[in-house]
Every structure is written in C-alpha cells, then in structure tokens.
C-alpha positions as CSV (number, residue, x, y, z in Angstrom):
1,X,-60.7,-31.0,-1.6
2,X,-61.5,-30.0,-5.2
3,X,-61.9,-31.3,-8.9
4,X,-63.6,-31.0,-11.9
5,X,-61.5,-28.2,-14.2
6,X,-61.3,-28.8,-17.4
7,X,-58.3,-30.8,-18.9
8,X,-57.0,-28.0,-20.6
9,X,-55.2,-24.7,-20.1
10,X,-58.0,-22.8,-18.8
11,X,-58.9,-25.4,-16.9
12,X,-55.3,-25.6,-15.1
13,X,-55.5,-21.2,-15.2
14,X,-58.8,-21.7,-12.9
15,X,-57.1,-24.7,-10.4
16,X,-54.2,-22.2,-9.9
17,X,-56.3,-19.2,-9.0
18,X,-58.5,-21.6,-6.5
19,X,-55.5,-22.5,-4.8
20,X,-54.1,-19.3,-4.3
21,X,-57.2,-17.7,-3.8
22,X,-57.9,-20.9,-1.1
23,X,-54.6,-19.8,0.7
24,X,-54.6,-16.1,0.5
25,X,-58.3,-15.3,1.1
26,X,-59.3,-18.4,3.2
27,X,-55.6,-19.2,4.6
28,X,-56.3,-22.7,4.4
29,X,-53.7,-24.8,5.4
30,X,-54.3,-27.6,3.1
31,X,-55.3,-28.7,-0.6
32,X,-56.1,-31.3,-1.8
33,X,-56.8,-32.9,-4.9
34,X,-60.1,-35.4,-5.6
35,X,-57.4,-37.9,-7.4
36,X,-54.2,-38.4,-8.9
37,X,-54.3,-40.4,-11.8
38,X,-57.4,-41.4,-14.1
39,X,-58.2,-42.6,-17.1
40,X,-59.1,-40.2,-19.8
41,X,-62.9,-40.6,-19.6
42,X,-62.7,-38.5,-16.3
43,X,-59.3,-35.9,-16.7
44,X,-61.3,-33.4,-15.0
45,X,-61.2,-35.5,-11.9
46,X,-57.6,-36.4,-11.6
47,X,-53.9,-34.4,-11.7
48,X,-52.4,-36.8,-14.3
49,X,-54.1,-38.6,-17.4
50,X,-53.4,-42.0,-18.7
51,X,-49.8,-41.7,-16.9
52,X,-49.3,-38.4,-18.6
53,X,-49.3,-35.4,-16.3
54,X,-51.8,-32.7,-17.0
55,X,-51.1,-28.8,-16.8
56,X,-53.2,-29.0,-14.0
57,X,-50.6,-31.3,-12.5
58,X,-47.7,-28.5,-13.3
59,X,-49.8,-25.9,-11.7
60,X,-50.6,-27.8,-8.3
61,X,-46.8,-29.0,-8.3
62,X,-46.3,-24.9,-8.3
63,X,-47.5,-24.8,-5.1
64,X,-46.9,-28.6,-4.0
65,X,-43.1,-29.0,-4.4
66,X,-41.9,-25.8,-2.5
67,X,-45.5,-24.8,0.2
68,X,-44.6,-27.4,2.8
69,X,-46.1,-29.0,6.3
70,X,-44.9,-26.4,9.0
71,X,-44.6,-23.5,5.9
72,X,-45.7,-20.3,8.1
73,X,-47.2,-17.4,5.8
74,X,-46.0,-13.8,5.6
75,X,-46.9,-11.0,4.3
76,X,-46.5,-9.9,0.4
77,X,-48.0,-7.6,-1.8
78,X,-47.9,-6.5,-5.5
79,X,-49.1,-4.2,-7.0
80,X,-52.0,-6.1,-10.3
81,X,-50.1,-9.5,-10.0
82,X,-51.4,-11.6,-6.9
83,X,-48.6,-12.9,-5.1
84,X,-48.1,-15.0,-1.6
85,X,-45.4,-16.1,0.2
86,X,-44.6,-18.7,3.2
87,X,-41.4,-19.4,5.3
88,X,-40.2,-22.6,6.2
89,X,-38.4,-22.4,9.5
90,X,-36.8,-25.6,9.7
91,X,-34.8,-24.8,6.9
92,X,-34.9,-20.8,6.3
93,X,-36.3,-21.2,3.1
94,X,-38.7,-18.4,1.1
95,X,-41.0,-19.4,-1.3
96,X,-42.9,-17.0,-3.2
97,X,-45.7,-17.8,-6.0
98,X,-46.3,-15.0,-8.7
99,X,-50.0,-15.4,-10.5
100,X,-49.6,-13.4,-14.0
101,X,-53.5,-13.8,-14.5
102,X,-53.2,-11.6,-17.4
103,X,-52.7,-11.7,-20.8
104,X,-49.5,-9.6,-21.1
105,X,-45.7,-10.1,-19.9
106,X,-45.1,-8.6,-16.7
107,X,-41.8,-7.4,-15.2
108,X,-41.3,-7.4,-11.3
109,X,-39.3,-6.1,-8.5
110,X,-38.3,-8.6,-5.7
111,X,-37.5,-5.9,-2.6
112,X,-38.0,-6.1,1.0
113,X,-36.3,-7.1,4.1
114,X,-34.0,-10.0,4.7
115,X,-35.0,-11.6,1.6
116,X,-32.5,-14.4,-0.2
117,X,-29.4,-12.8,-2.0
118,X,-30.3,-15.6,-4.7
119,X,-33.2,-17.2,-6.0
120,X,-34.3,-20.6,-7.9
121,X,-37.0,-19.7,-10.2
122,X,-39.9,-22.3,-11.9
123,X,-43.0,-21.3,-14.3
124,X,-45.4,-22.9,-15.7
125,X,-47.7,-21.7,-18.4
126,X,-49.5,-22.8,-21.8
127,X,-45.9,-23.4,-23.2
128,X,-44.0,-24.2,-20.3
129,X,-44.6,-27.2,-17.7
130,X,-42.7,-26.2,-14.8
131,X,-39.5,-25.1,-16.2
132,X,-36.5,-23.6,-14.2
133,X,-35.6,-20.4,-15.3
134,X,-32.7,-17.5,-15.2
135,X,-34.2,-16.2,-11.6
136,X,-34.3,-12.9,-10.1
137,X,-31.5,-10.1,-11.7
138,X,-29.1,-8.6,-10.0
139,X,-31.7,-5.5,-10.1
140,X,-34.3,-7.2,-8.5
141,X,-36.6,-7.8,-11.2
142,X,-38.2,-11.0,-12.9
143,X,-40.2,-11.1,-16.4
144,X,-43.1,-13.0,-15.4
145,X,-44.7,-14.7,-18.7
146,X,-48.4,-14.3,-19.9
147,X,-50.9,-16.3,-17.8
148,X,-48.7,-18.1,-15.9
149,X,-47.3,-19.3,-12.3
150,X,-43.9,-18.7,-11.0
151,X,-43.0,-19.5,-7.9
152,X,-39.6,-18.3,-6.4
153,X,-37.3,-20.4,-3.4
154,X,-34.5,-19.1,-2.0
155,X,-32.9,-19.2,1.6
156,X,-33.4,-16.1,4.0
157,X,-30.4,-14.0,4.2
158,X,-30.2,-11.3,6.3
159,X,-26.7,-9.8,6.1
160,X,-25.4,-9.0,10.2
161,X,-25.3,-5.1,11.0
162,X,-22.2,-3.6,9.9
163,X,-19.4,-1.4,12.1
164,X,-15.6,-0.7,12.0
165,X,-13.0,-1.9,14.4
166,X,-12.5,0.0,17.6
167,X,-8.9,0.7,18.6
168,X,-8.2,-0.2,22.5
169,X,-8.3,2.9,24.6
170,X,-5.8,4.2,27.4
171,X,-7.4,6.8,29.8
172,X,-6.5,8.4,33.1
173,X,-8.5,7.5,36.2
174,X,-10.5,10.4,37.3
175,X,-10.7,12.2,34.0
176,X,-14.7,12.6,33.7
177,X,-16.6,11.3,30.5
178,X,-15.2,10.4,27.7
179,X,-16.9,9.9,24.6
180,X,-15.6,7.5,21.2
181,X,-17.3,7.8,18.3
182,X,-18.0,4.8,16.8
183,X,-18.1,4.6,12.6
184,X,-18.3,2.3,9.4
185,X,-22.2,1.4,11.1
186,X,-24.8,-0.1,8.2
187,X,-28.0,-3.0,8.9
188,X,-26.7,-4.3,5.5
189,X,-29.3,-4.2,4.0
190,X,-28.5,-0.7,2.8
191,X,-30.5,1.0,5.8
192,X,-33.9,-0.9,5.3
193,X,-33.8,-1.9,9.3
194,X,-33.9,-0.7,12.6
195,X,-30.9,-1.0,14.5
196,X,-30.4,-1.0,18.5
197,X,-26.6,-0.8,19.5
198,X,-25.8,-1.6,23.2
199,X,-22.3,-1.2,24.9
200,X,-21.2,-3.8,28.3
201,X,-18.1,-3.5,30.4
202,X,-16.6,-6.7,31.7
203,X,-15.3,-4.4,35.4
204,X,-18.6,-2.3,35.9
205,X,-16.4,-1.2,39.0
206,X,-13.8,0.3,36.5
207,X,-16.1,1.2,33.8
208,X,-19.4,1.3,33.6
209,X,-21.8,0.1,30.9
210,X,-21.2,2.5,28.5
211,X,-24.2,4.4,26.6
212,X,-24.4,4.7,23.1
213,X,-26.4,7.8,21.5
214,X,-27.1,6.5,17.8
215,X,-29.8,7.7,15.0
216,X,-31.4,5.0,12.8
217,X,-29.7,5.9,9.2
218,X,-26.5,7.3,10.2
219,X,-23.2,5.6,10.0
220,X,-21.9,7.0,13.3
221,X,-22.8,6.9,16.5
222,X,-21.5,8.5,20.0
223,X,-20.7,5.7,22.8
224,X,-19.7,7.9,26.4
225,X,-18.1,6.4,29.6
226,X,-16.6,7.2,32.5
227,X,-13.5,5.7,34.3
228,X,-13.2,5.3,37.8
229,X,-11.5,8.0,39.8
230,X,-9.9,5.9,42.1
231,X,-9.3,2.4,40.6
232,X,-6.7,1.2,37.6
233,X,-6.9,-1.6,35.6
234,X,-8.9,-2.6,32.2
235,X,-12.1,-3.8,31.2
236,X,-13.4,-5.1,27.4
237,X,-16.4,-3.2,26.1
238,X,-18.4,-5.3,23.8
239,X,-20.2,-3.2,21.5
240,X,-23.8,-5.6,19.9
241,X,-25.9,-4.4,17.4
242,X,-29.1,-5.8,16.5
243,X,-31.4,-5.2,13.7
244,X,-34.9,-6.2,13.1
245,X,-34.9,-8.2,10.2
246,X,-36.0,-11.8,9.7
247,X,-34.3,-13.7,10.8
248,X,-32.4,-11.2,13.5
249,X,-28.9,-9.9,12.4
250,X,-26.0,-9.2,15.5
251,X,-22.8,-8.6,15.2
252,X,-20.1,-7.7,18.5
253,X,-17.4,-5.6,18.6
254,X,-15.1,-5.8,21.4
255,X,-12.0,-3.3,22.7
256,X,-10.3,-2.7,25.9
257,X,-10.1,0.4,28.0
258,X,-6.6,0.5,30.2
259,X,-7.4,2.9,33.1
260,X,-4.3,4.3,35.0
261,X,-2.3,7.0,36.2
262,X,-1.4,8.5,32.3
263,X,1.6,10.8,32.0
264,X,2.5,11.9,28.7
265,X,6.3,12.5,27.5
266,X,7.3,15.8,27.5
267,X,8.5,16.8,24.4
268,X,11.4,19.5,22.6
269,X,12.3,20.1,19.4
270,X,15.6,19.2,18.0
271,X,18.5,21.3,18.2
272,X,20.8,21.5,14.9
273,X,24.8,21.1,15.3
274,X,26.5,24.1,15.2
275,X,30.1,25.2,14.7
276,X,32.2,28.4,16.6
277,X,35.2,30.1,16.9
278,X,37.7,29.1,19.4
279,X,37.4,32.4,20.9
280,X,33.6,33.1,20.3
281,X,32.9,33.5,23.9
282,X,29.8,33.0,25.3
283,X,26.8,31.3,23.1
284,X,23.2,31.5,23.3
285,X,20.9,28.8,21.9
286,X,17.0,29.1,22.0
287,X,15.2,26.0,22.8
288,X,12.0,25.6,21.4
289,X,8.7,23.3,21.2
290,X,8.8,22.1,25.3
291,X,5.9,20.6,26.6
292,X,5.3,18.3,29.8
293,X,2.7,16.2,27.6
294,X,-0.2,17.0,29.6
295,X,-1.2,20.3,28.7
296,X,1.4,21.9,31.2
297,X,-0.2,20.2,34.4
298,X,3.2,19.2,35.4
299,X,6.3,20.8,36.3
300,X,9.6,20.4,34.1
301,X,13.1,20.3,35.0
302,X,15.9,21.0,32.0
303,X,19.3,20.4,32.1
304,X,22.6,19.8,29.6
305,X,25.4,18.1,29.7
306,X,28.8,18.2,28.0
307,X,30.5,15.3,26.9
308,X,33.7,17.5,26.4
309,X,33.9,19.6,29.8
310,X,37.7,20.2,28.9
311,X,36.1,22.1,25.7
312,X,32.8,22.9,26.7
313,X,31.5,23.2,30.4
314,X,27.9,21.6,31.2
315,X,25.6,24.8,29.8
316,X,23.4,25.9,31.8
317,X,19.3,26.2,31.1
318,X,17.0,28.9,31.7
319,X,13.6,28.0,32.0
320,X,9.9,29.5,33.2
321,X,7.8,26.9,34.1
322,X,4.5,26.5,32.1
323,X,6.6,28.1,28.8
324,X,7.4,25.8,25.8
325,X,10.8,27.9,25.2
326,X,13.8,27.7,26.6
327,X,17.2,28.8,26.7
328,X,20.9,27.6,27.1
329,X,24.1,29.3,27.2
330,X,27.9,28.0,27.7
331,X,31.3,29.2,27.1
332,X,34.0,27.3,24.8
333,X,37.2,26.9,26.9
334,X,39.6,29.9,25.2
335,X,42.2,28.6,22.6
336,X,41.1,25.2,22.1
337,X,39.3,23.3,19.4
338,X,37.6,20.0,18.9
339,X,34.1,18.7,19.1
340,X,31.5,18.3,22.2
341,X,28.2,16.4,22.1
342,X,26.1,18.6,24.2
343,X,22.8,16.3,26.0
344,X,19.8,18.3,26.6
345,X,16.9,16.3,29.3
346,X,13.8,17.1,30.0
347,X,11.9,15.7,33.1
348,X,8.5,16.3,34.6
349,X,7.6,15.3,38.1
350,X,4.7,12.6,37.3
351,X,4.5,9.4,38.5
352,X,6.1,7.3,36.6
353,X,8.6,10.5,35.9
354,X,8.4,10.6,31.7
355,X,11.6,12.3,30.4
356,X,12.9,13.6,26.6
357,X,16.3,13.6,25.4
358,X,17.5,15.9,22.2
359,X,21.6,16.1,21.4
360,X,23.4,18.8,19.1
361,X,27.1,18.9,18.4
362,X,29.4,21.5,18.6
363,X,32.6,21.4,16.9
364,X,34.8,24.4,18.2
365,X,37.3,25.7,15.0
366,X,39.8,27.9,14.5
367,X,38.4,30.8,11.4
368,X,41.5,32.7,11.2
369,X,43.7,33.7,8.3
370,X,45.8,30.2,9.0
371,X,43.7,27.1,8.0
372,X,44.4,23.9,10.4
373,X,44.3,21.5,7.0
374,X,46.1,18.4,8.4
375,X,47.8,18.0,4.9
376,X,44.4,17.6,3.4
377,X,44.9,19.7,-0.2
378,X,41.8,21.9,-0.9
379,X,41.9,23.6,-4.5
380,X,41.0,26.0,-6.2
381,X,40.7,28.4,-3.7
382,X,39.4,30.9,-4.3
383,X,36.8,28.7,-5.9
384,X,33.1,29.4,-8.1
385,X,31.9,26.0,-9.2
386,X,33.4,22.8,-7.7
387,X,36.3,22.5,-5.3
388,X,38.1,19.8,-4.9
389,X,39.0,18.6,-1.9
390,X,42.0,15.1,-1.5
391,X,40.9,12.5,0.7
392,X,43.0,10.5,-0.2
393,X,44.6,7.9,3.2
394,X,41.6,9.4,4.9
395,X,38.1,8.5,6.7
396,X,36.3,10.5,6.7
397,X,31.6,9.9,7.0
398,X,30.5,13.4,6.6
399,X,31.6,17.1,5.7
400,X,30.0,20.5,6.8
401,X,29.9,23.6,4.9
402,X,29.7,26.7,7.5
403,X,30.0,30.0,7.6
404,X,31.8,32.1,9.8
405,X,28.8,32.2,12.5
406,X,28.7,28.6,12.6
407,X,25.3,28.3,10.6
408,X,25.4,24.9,8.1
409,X,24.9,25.8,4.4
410,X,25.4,22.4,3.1
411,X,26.1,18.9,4.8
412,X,27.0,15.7,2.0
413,X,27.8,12.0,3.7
414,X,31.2,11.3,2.3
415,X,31.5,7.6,4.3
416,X,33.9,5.3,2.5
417,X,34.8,8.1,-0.1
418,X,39.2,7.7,-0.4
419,X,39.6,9.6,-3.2
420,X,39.0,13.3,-4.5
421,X,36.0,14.6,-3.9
422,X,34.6,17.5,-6.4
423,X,32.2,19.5,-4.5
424,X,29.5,21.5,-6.1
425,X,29.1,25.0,-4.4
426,X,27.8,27.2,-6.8
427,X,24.6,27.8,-5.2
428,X,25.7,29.5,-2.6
429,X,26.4,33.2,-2.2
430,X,30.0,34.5,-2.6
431,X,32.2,34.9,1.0
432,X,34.4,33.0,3.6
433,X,32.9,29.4,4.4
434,X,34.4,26.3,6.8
435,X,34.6,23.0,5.8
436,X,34.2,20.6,8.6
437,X,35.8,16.8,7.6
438,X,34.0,14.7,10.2
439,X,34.2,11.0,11.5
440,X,33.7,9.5,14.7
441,X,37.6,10.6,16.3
442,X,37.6,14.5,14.8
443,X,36.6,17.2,13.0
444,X,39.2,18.6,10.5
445,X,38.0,22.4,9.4
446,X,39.6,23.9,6.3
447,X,38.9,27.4,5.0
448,X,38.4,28.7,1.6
449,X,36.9,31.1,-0.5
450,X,33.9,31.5,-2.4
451,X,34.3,34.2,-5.4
C-alpha cells in the first residue's frame, strides 16, 4: 500500500520505480494504491484528480492492465535498463515491463527462448499516457523513449521441433542392424533448445524400439534397428522429439518397416536388334549387366526362346554362375529370310522366384548382288546426300539402315508415311548399307550404295 508522490512527472518516474523495485527486489505479489480518485487538495494521495487521470495513473495502469492475479514471474535481464517479466498460464500470455530510468533513448533487443513471434507494445512517459506503439521489429529490437515505461504482451510461442518425412522401409528378416539416418532436424527456434528424439515400434516382437544417436545442433541424426530373424510382418516407428522450451515443443513422425523374405529382380541389360545374312552361319551375342539382385547370393538360370524356330532355333545360353556376362549363340536356318523375336529370361531360385525378361529382333536378309525390293523404287543409287525411297500403297512404321555385319547406323519411325520419303545419309561413311522397311507382318531389305 503506498502514496504520497508528487502530482507530477517525477512524481509518477518515482511510483514506477517503487513498483518495479517492489516486485523485482521484494517479489511482492501485490500493490496497492492508498486511493483512486481525490480531489485536488490531496493528488499525492490518489491515482486520478478531479476525474482526470494523473501520470501516476498511466504508470500504475503499466503494470495494472497486463501483471494479473495468477501472473507467475520469470526470469529477465538487461543489461542498464531494469526490466521484469511474468507469465500468465491460463492464457500463455508474456508480459514484459521496460524501465528507461534514464535520460537518453534506448534501443533493445527482445531474444530468448519461446518468446511471442509478435508483440503489443504501450509506453508511457512525460509526453505519452500509455500509448500503443509499432512493437518489437522484425530484428528484435524496440526504441525505448527517455524516462519512460513500456511494457510488452504477447502470447508464448514456441515453434514444435522440426524433421523431414521418413520414407516406409522394406527389410529382410534376419539381416542384422540397420541404421536410417534421419534429416531436415531444427528446435525452431534456430537451435536455441535442447532436443531429445525418441524412436517406438508398435511389434516390439518384429522390431524393437529403435535407438536414435543425435547431437544437440546438428540436423541429422542416426536411428538403428534390428528386424527379427525369424518373424515377417510390419510395425510403425513413431519417431517424437521434444525440446525444452516454454511451453514444451513435440512433434511425431511416423513410418512403417515391412519385414519379409526380400528377393530382388535380377537384372540384364538390353540387347539391340540385329540384322544377318541368310547364310551367316552361326552367331555370337555377348550378354551383359546380369545380376540376381542380391549381390549374387542366388543362383541364376538363363534361357532364350525363338519366336521363329522355322528361321531361328531356340539359342542356347552359356552361363557361369556368380558372373554378370553371358553369352548366346544360334544358327539362322540356311536359305531363308524373315524376322524372329528372340526372348531372353532370367530366373533366380528365391522364394518368391523374381525373374527379368529382355527381347532383341533378328531379321535374317539376303546381302547379295540381287536386292529383294518388292517393287519398292529406291534411287539414286549409288547415292551421297538423300535417297529416295517410294512408299507409296505401302505400310510401313519404321526403317533400318545396316551394314553388311548387321550393325544399325541409323533407325527413323516412318509410321503412316505413303509417300516418298527423302532420306538424309550424308553422315555416314561411304560403302554397301541395308535398308530394312519394317511393320508388324515383314521386313523388306533393299540394298544400295553409298559413294
């Protein structure tokens, strides 16, 4: 209980230091003044004058209108400008009161943990009764007038712990520890707070709680498991983190581990179609980029098929287990032409059996002095630049520009094209090429000449 300061600014300067100094050094929990409104042969006694309110009343109201019953103190410090601070927990509030008991302007920086992302303002000094002002910048400060009180409200906001998605996880049963890094990890309050990051499983018996190794500052963190050896099935790992700010942050991630039996494809690069001589005789293709998928654990079986044994046999596959080559051999039947779509599979012996499946066609062509042109004109030929080829009352999707060892120099999709088509071979070197006309029925080679 208190009265007696002047009715003037000095007088209102020494009320607002005895109640700061009543709550700061004495932590009193209340204040109260002697009376509220008098007449003005006794304005030291009471907050407001005649009905008009004193700058004593603006000081009190300061601390009046925002330090509430229940209003829990905490801790706050500044360096030459006295400054206090309570929380209100009923409604997460912050209020702060700034005493510039000096005679110059004084800029300060709001920082610490959890605080409000906004704040409401209010000063009162010799010029000013309680006015709202512009608040705390977007860099933290506030220009705190010359002998004056400020006091700052603004709800508590501590942003939840930050960290990425995790992507669900298949693993093998019996495949030891296995460890995930986990990323995008923050308090969110730019690393001002501690953060503890726990990991549960929802089928201990599948997977256990998982651990997580993480050091305070860094984005990352390591979280290890391991899978049963004998069971399948899945389990959700909820991932919490926790800071220590005021109030607490959390935020849970979840993803699901699916134990089983894992078998990976095998794998085998693609083969490119080839063309040959009716009388080539035996062929050798190298097959290249086999793998069972699991890091050769597994044996693989390869085999081809023909889908044209009348011109091509089933080739046959020679194979060392453990190798990622390969190779296959067949025979054109002598004398014939046409096209065969040759199948190439390869198994391994897990459980479910995984397989891979690669096709390359062989089209089988006459390269003698006698072109097999079906009436199809093909001029000039001898030819430099563009030769033109008549499509005309024909369907042709795609052509093939070989040379005499079957390799492809040039491919064009000619699909829906009924007319002549002027192809551009100038880029390639000078010799004896076949052109293979191709839809889904044939394959219609025609030589010529490049000079």
């Amino acid at each position: 209980e208190t009265s007696g300061m002047a009715d003037n600014w000095n007088g209102a300067l020494t009320l607002a230091g005895n109640i700061f100094n009543a709550l700061e050094c004495g932590n009193a929990s209340a204040w109260v003044f002697w009376s509220f409104d008098v007449s003005e042969g006794s304005a030291e006694y009471g907050l407001v004058v005649s009905n008009k309110p004193s700058s004593r009343y603006f000081v009190s109201k300061q601390y009046y209108k925002f330090i509430r019953p229940g209003a829990i103190r905490v801790d706050a410090t500044s360096d030459g400008i006295p400054a206090i601070a309570f929380k209100h927990p009923d409604n997460d509030t912050l209020a702060v009161v700034l005493f510039n008991n000096t005679n110059q302007t004084q800029t300060i920086e709001i920082k610490g943990k959890g605080l409000p992302t906004t704040w409401d303002s209010y000063t009162t000094s010799q010029s000013r009764n309680f006015e709202q002002g512009e608040g705390v910048g977007s860099d933290g400060l506030i220009v705190l007038p010359p002998s004056s009180l400020t006091t700052l409200v603004g709800v508590n906001s501590n942003p939840a712990p930050n960290i990425d998605p995790v992507a669900n996880l298949n693993v093998g049963q019996g495949t030891g520890e296995q460890m995930l890094t986990l990323t995008g990890i923050d308090d969110g309050e730019g690393y001002t707070q501690n953060i503890l990051i726990t990991a549960s499983s929802s089928n201990t018996d599948l997977v256990p709680d998982p651990t997580v190794d993480y050091t305070q500052g860094e984005a990352n963190a390591t979280l290890s498991f391991t899978p049963s050896a004998s069971l399948t099935g899945t389990a959700v790992i909820t991932v919490t983190l926790t800071d220590d700010g005021e109030p607490v942050g959390e935020n849970v991630e979840q993803f699901t581990i699916t134990v089983g039996d894992v078998n990976g494809e095998p794998t085998i690069d693609a083969v490119s179609d080839m063309s040959i001589d009716k009388n080539a005789g035996e062929q050798t293709v190298n097959l290249t980029g086999i793998d069972d998928g699991d890091g050769f654990t597994q044996n693989l079986t390869i085999t081809a098929t023909s889908d044209n044994t009348d011109l091509i046999p089933d080739p046959v596959v020679t194979y060392i287990q453990g190798e990622s080559t390969a190779t296959l051999t067949f025979t054109p039947a002598a004398g014939i032409i046409g096209d065969a779509m040759i199948t190439i599979n390869v198994s391994d012996d897990g459980d479910p059996v995984k397989a891979a499946e690669v096709q390359f066609n062989v089209s089988v062509i006459e390269t003698g002095i006698t072109s097999y042109s079906k009436g199809i004109p093909l001029y000039p030929n001898p030819v430099n630049s563009l030769l033109n080829i008549d499509l005309s009352g024909h369907q042709f999707t795609r052509m093939i520009v070989t040379d005499l060892s079957g390799r492809p120099v040039m491919e064009k999709s000619i699909e829906n094209y009924n007319s002549v088509y002027r192809l551009d071979i100038s880029g390639i070197e000078k010799g004896m090429y076949i052109l293979l006309l191709k839809n889904d029925k044939e394959s219609i080679p025609l030589r010529f000449v490049i000079e």
